[in-house]
C-alpha positions as CSV (number, residue, x, y, z in Angstrom):
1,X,-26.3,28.2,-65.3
2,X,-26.9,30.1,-61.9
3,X,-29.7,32.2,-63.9
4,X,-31.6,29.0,-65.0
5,X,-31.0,27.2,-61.4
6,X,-32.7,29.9,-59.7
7,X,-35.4,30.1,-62.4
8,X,-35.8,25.7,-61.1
9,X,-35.4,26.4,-57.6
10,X,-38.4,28.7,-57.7
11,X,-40.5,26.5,-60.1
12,X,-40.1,23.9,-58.1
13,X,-41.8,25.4,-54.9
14,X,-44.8,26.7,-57.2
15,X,-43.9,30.2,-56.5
16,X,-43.6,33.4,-58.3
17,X,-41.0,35.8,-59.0
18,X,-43.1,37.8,-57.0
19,X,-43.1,35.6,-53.8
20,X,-39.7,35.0,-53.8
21,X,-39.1,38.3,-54.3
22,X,-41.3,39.9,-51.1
23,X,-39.2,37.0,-49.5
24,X,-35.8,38.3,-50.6
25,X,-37.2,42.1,-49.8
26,X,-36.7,42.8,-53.3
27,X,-39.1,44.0,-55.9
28,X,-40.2,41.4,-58.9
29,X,-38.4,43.3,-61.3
30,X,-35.2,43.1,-59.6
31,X,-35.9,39.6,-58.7
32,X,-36.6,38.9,-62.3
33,X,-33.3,40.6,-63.7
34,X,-31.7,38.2,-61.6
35,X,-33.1,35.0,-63.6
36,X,-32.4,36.8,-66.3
37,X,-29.1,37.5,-66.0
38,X,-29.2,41.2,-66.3
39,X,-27.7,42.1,-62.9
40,X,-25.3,40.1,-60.6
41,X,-26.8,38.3,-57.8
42,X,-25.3,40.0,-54.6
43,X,-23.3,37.8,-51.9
44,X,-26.4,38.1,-49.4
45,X,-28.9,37.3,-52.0
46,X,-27.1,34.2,-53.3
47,X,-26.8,33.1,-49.0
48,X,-30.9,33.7,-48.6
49,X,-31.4,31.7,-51.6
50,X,-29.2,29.3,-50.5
51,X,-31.0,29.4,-47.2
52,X,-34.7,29.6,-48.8
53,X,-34.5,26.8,-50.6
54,X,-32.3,24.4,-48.6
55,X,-29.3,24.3,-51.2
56,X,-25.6,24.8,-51.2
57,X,-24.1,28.5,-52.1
58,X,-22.2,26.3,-54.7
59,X,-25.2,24.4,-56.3
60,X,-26.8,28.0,-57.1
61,X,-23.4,29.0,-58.7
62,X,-22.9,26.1,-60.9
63,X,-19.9,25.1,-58.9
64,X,-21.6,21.9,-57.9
65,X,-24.6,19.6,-59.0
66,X,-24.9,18.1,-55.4
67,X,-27.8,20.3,-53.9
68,X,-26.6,19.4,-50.5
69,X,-25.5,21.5,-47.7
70,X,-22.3,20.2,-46.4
């Protein structure tokens, strides 16, 4: 689930893996493992996510289906 939220969360702001990624300071390719599932999201990745696209920590994770910061 967290893989194909992330995957939304980009699509929906038009952007590529790439652009997310230079905003992450990542490459693309780690940045695409990522929405793959092929390596674990680290704790301050998932918070400048959460950050970059407005959301809750727990919306990303699955933990929640309310995107709302509380």
């Amino acid at each position: 689930m967290i893989y194909k939220r992330i995957r939304d969360l980009r699509e929906d702001k038009d952007m590529t893996q790439r652009q997310l990624a230079e905003a992450l300071n990542c490459s693309q390719q780690v940045y695409s493992n990522y929405e793959l599932g092929q390596r674990d999201i680290p704790t301050d990745i998932l918070i400048k996510l959460s950050r970059f696209h407005g959301v809750s920590v727990d919306y990303i994770l699955g933990i929640s289906d309310n995107p709302e910061i509380k």
